[in-house]
C-alpha positions as CSV (number, residue, x, y, z in Angstrom):
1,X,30.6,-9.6,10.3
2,X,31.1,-13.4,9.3
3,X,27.6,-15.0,8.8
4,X,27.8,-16.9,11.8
5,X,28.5,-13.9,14.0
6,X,25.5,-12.4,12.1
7,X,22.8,-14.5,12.9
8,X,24.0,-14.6,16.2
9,X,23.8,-10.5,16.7
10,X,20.5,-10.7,15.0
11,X,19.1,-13.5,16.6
12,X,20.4,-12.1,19.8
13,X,19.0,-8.1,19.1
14,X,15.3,-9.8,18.0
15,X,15.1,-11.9,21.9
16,X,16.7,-8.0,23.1
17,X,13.1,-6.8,22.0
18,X,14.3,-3.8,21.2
19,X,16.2,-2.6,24.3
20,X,19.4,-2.8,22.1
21,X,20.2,1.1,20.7
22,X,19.3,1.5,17.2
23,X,22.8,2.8,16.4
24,X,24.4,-0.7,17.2
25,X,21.7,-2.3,15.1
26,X,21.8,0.4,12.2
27,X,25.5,-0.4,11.8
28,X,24.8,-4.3,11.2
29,X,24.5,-2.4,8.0
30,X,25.8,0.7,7.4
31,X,28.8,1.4,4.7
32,X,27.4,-1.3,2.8
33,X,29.9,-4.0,4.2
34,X,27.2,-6.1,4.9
35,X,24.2,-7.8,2.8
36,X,20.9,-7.1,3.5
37,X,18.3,-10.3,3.4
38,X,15.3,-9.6,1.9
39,X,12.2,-11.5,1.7
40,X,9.4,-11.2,-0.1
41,X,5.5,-12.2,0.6
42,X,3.0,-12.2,-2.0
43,X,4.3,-12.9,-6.1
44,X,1.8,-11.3,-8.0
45,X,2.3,-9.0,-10.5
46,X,2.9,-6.2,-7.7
47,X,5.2,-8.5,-5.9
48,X,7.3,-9.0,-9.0
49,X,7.8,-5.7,-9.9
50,X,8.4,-5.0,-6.4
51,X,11.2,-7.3,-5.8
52,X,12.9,-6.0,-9.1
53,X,13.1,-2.5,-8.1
54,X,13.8,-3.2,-4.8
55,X,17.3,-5.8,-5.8
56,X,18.1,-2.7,-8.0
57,X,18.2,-0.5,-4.8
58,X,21.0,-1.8,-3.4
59,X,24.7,-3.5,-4.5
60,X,24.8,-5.5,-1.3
61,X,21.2,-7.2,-1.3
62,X,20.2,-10.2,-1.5
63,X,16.8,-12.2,-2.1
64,X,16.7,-15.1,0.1
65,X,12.8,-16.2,0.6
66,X,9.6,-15.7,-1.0
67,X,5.9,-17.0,0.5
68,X,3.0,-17.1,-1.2
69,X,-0.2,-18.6,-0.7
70,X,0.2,-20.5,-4.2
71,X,3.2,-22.6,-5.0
72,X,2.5,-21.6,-8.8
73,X,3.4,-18.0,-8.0
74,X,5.9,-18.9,-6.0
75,X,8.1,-21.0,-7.7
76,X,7.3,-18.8,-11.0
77,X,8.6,-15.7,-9.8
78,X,11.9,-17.6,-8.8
79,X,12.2,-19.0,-12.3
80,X,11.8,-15.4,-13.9
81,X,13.6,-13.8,-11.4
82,X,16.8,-16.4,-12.4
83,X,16.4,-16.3,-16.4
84,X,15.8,-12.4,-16.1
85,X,17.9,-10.2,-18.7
86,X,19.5,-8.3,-15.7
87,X,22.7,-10.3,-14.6
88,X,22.7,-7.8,-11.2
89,X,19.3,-9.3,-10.3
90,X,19.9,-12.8,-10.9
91,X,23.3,-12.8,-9.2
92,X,21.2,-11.5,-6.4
93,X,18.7,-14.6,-6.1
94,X,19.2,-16.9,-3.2
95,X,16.1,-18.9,-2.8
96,X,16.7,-22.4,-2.8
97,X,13.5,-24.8,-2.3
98,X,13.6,-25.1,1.4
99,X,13.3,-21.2,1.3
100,X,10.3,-21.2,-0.9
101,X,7.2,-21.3,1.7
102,X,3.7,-21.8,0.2
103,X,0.5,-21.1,2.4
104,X,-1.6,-18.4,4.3
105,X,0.9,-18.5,7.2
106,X,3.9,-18.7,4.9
107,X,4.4,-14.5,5.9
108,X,6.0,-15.7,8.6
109,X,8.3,-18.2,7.8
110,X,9.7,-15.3,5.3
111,X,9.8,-13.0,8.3
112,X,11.9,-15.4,9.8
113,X,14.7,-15.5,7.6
114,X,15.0,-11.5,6.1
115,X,16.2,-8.1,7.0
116,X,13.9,-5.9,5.1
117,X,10.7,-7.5,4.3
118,X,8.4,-6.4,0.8
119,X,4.6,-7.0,1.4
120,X,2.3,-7.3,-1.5
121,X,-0.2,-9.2,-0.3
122,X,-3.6,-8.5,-1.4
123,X,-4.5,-5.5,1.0
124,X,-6.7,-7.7,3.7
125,X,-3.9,-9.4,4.6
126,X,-1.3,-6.8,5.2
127,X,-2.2,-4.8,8.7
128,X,-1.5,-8.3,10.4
129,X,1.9,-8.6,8.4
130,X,3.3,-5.3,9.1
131,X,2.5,-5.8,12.5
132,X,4.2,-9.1,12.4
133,X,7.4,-7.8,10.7
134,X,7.6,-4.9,13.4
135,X,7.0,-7.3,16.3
136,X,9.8,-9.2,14.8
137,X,12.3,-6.1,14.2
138,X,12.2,-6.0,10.3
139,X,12.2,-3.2,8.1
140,X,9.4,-3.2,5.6
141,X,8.5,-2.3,2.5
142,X,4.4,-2.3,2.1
143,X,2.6,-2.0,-0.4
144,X,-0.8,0.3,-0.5
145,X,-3.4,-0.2,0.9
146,X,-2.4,-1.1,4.4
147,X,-5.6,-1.3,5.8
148,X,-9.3,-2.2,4.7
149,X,-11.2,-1.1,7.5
150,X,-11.3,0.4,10.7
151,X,-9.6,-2.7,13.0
152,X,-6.7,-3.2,10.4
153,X,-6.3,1.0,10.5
154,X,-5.6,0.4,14.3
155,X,-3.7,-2.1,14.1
156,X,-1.3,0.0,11.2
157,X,-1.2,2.7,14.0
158,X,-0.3,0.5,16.0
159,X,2.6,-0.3,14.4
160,X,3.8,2.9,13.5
161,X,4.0,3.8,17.0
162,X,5.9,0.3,17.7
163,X,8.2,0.7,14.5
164,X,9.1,4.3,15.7
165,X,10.1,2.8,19.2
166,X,12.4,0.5,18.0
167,X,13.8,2.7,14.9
168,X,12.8,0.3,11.9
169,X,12.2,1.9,8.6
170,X,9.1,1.7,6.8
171,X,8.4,2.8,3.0
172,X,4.5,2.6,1.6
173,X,3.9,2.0,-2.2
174,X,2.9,5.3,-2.0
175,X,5.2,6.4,-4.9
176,X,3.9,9.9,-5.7
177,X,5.7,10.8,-2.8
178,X,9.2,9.9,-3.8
179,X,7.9,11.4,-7.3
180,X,10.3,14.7,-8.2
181,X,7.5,16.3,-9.9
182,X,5.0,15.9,-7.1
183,X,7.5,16.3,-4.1
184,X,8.4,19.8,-5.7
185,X,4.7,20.9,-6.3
186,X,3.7,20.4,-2.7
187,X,6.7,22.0,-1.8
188,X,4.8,25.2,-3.7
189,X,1.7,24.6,-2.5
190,X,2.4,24.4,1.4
191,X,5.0,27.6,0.5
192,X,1.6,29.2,-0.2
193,X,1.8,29.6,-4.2
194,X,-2.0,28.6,-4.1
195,X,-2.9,31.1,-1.0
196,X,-5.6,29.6,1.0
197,X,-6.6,26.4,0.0
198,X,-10.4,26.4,-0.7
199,X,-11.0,22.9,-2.4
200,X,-9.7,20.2,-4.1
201,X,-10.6,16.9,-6.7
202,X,-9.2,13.9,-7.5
203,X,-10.1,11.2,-9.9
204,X,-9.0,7.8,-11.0
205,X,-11.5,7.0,-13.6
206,X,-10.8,3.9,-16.0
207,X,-12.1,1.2,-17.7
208,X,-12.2,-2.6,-16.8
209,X,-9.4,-5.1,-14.9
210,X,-8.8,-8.7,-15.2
211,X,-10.2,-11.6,-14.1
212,X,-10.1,-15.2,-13.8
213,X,-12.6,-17.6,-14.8
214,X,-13.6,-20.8,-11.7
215,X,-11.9,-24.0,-12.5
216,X,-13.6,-27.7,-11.5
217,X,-11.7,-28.1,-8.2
218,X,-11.0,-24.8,-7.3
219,X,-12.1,-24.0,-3.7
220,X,-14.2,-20.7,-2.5
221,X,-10.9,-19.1,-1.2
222,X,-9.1,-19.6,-4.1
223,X,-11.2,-18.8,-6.5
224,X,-11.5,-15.5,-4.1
225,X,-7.6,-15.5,-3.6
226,X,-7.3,-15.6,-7.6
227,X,-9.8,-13.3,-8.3
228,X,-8.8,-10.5,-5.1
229,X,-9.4,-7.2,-6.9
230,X,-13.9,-7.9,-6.6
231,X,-13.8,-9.1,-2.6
232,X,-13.8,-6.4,-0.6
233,X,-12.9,-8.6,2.2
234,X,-9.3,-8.5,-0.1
235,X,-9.0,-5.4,-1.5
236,X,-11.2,-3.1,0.0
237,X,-13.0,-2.3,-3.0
238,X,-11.1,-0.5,-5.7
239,X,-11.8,3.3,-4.2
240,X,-9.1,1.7,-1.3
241,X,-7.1,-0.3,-3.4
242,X,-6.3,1.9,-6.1
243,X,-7.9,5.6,-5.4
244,X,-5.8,5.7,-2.1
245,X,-3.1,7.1,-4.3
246,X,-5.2,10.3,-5.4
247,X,-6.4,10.4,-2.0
248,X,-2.9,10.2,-0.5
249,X,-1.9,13.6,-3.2
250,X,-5.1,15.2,-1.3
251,X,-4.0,14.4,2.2
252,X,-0.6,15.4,1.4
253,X,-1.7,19.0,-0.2
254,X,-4.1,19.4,3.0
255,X,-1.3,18.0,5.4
256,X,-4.6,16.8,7.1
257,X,-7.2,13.8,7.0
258,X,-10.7,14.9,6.2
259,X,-13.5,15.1,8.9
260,X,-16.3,13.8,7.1
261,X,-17.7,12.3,4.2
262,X,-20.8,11.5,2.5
263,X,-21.2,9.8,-1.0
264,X,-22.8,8.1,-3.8
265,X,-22.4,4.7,-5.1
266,X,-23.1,1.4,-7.2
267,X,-22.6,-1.3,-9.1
268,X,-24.5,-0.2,-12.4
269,X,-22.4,-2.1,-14.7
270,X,-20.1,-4.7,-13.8
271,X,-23.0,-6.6,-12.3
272,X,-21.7,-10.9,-12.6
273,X,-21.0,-13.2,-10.3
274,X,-17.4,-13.2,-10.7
275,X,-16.6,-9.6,-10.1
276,X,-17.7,-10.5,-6.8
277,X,-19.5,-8.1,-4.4
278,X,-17.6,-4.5,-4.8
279,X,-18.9,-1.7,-6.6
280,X,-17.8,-0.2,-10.1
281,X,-18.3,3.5,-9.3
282,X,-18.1,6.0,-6.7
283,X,-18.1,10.2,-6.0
284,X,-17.7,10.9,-2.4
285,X,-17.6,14.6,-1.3
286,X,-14.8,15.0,1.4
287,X,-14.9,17.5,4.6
288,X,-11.6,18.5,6.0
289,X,-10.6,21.2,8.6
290,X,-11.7,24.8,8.1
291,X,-14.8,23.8,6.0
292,X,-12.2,22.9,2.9
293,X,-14.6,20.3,0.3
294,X,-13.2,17.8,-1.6
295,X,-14.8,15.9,-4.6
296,X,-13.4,12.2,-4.9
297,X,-14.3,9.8,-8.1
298,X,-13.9,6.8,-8.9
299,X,-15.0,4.3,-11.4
300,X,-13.7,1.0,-13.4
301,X,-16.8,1.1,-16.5
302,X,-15.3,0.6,-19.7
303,X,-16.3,3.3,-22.4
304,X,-16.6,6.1,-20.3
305,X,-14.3,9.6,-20.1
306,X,-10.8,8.1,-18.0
307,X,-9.2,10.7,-15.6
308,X,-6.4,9.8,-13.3
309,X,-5.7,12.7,-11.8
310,X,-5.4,15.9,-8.5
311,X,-6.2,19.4,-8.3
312,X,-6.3,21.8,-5.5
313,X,-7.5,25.4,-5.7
314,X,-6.5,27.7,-3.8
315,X,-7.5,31.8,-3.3
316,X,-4.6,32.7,-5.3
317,X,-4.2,29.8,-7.8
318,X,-4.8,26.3,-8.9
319,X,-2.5,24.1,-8.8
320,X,-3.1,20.3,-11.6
321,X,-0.9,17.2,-11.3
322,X,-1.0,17.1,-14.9
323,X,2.2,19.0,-16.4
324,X,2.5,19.4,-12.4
325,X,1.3,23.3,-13.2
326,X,0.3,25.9,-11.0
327,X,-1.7,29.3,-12.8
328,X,-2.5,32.2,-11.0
329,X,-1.0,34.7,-9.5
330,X,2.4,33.2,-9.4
331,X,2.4,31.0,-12.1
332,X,4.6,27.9,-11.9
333,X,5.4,24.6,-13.6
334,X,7.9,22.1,-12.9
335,X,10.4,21.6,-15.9
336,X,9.4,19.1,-18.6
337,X,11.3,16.0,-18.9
338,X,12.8,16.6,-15.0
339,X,10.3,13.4,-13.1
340,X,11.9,10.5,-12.1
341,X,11.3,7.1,-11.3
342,X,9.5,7.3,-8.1
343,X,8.7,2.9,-8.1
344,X,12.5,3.2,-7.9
345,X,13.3,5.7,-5.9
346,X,10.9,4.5,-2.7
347,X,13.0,1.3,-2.6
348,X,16.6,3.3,-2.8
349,X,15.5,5.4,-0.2
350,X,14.4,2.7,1.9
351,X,18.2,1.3,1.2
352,X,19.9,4.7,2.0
353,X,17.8,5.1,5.5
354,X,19.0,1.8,6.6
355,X,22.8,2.3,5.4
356,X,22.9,5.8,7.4
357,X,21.5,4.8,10.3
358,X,18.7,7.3,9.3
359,X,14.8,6.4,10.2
360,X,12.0,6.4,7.3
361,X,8.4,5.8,8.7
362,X,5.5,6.4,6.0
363,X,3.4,3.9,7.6
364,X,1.4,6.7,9.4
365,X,1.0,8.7,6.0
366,X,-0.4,5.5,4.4
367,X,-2.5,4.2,7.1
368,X,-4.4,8.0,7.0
369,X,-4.7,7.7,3.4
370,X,-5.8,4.4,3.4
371,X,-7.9,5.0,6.0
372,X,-9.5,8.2,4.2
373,X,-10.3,5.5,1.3
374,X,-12.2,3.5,3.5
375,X,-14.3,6.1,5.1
376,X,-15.3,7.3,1.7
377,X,-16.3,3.5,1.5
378,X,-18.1,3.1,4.6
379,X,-20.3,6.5,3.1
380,X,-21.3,5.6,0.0
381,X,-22.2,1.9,0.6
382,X,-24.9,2.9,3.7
383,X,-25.5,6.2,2.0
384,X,-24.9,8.1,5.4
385,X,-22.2,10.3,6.4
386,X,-19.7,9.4,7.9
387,X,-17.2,11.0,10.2
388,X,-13.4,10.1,10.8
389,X,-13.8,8.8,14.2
390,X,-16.3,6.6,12.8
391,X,-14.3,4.9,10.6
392,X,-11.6,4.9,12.7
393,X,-13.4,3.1,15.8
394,X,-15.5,1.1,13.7
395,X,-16.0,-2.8,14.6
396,X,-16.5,-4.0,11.6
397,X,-14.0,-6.6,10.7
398,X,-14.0,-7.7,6.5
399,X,-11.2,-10.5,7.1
400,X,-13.5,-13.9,7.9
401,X,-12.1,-15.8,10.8
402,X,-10.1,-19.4,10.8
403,X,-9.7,-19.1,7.1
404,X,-9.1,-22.6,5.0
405,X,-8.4,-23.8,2.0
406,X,-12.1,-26.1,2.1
407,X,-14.1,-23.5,3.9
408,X,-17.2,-22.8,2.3
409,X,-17.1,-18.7,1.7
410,X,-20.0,-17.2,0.4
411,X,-19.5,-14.1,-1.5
412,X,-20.5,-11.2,0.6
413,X,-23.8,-9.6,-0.1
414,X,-23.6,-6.5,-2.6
415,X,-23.7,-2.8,-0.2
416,X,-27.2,-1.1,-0.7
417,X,-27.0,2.3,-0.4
418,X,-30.1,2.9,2.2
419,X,-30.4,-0.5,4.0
420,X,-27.1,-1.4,4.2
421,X,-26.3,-0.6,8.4
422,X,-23.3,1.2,9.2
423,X,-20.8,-0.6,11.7
């Protein structure tokens, strides 16, 4: 199609709603005789590797927005993403300043003008995107977490259903699921190599993050904004933000969501004001069907023993993500040397759905495991346990309302295990 004719189908299949068959719509872009626009919300360091590997996906892609709440990281990643030492990505960077939107609502100016959308957001944010870039008939790549409590989960199930309706594809930042070494274990595991499964761990135990110190003149949200990772308004605390990817290897083994929780908790160490009000450790012991116990930790304290890691055990062997290496009774590992890229590999199978005409929805998947992250949350700041349908109909809402750049925003009070109610 000529770009006028383009804009008008597009325009044309968005008023539709939908009612339009997906096979017309799939061939906008199938054969690759067409570019895709892509947009991008959110230039962190996430966002910028994001972008990369996604213009890498595809010969016939293009960037053509980016929105970010700061102009600074806006107009920065354009400038590396133009001087970068790959001439295929910078031959595919089309943002010109009018197409550079800077703000909290600048998600959906980007919306406006792409194809496929790339969310990475901080995680508070990104429920009310995806469900704007479905609404709007994009596909999406999200980034993990997708929700950070229970009315963001709904609205990500939402979603899912929605997406399915109208055939857009979805790929979550999820990558151990497009990883070669994990994909073939699981493969094992549900084949029954581990017999019965009986329990399972998973850790991601590490050290410290960054920071960023409060500048005269910067407001409460930015300084909140800037500093995401310790508001779990944000990020969800880091057992969301970053142990949803053990959790997710769990889930996956299981081919379940647990049942239950109940956990420990605290913030023992990193104890200053500006790692805000989430927690530096946790251990959560996880119920799923058939009585099956899971032990979940983790913990950002520098100086202690770092694990980032999975196991399942089953009545005929154990299976560790490790060397991806089952022992037992039928002993298995897969080949040295043999993984792939799997940050890659989401984005080109994102890219090969939408050429074939072929749907790719992980957002259920992620929302679960997400989800599983929060109700290990929920558990071990009130101390209580905590059941799925708890979390999952729970009215508590992190995200502050009418936010502005010269709101005053306290910093949440710290969760104590004991008095803290659950919601």
């Amino acid at each position: 199609m000529k770009d006028n004719s383009r804009r008008d189908f597009l325009k044309a299949s968005a008023v539709a709603g939908g009612a339009i068959a997906w096979n017309q719509v799939a061939n906008v872009h199938a054969g690759g005789n067409d570019h895709i626009k892509v947009g991008l919300v959110g230039c962190g360091g996430r966002g910028s590797g994001a972008i990369e590997q996604n213009l890498r996906g595809d010969s016939n892609c293009k960037l053509v927005a980016v929105g970010d709440a700061f102009r600074d990281r806006a107009e920065g990643l354009i400038n590396n993403l133009r001087n970068h030492r790959e001439e295929a990505i910078r031959g595919k960077v089309d943002v010109p300043a009018e197409r550079i939107f800077v703000g909290l609502d600048s998600y959906q100016r980007v919306i406006e003008q792409a194809d496929l959308v790339i969310l990475a957001t901080p995680p508070g944010f990104r429920s009310q995107m995806i469900q704007a870039a479905v609404r709007a008939r994009k596909n999406i790549f999200t980034e993990k977490p997708v929700c950070v409590d229970g009315p963001t989960a709904r609205q990500c199930f939402e979603a899912y259903e929605e997406a399915n309706r109208n055939r857009l594809c979805i790929v979550a930042g999820t990558q151990r699921r497009y990883q070669t070494g994990y994909i073939e274990s699981m493969k094992q595991i549900h084949d029954g190599a581990l017999g019965t499964i009986t329990s399972a761990r998973c850790y991601w135990n590490q050290g410290r993050l960054w920071s960023r110190a409060r500048t005269q003149g910067m407001s409460d949200l930015e300084w909140q904004l800037r500093n995401w990772l310790y508001f779990t308004w944000l990020s969800g605390d880091h057992i969301v933000e970053q142990h949803v990817h053990n959790l997710d290897v769990v889930n996956w083994a299981m081919q379940a969501h647990p049942e239950k929780a109940v956990g420990l908790g605290g913030r023992q160490v990193r104890t200053a004001p500006e790692f805000g009000n989430i927690f530096d450790h946790f251990a959560t012991d996880l119920e799923y069907p058939h009585g099956v116990h899971v032990l979940s930790m983790a913990r950002q304290i520098e100086g202690c023993a770092n694990s980032v890691s999975e196991a399942v055990i089953g009545t005929r062997g154990t299976w560790v993500s490790g060397g991806y290496r089952i022992t037992g009774e039928r002993p298995w590992q897969f080949p040295r040397g043999q993984d792939n890229q799997p940050y890659q590999e989401e984005h080109n199978a994102l890219y090969r759905a939408i050429r074939q005409g072929r749907q790719i929805n992980d957002l259920k998947n992620v929302t679960e495991s997400s989800l599983t992250a929060v109700l290990c949350r929920m558990s071990c700041y009130t101390g209580k346990e905590v059941t799925w349908e708890q979390a999952l109909n729970s009215q508590q809402k992190l995200m502050p309302d009418n936010l502005t750049w010269d709101m005053t925003l306290p910093v949440p009070a710290v969760a104590m295990p004991g008095r803290t109610e659950l919601t």
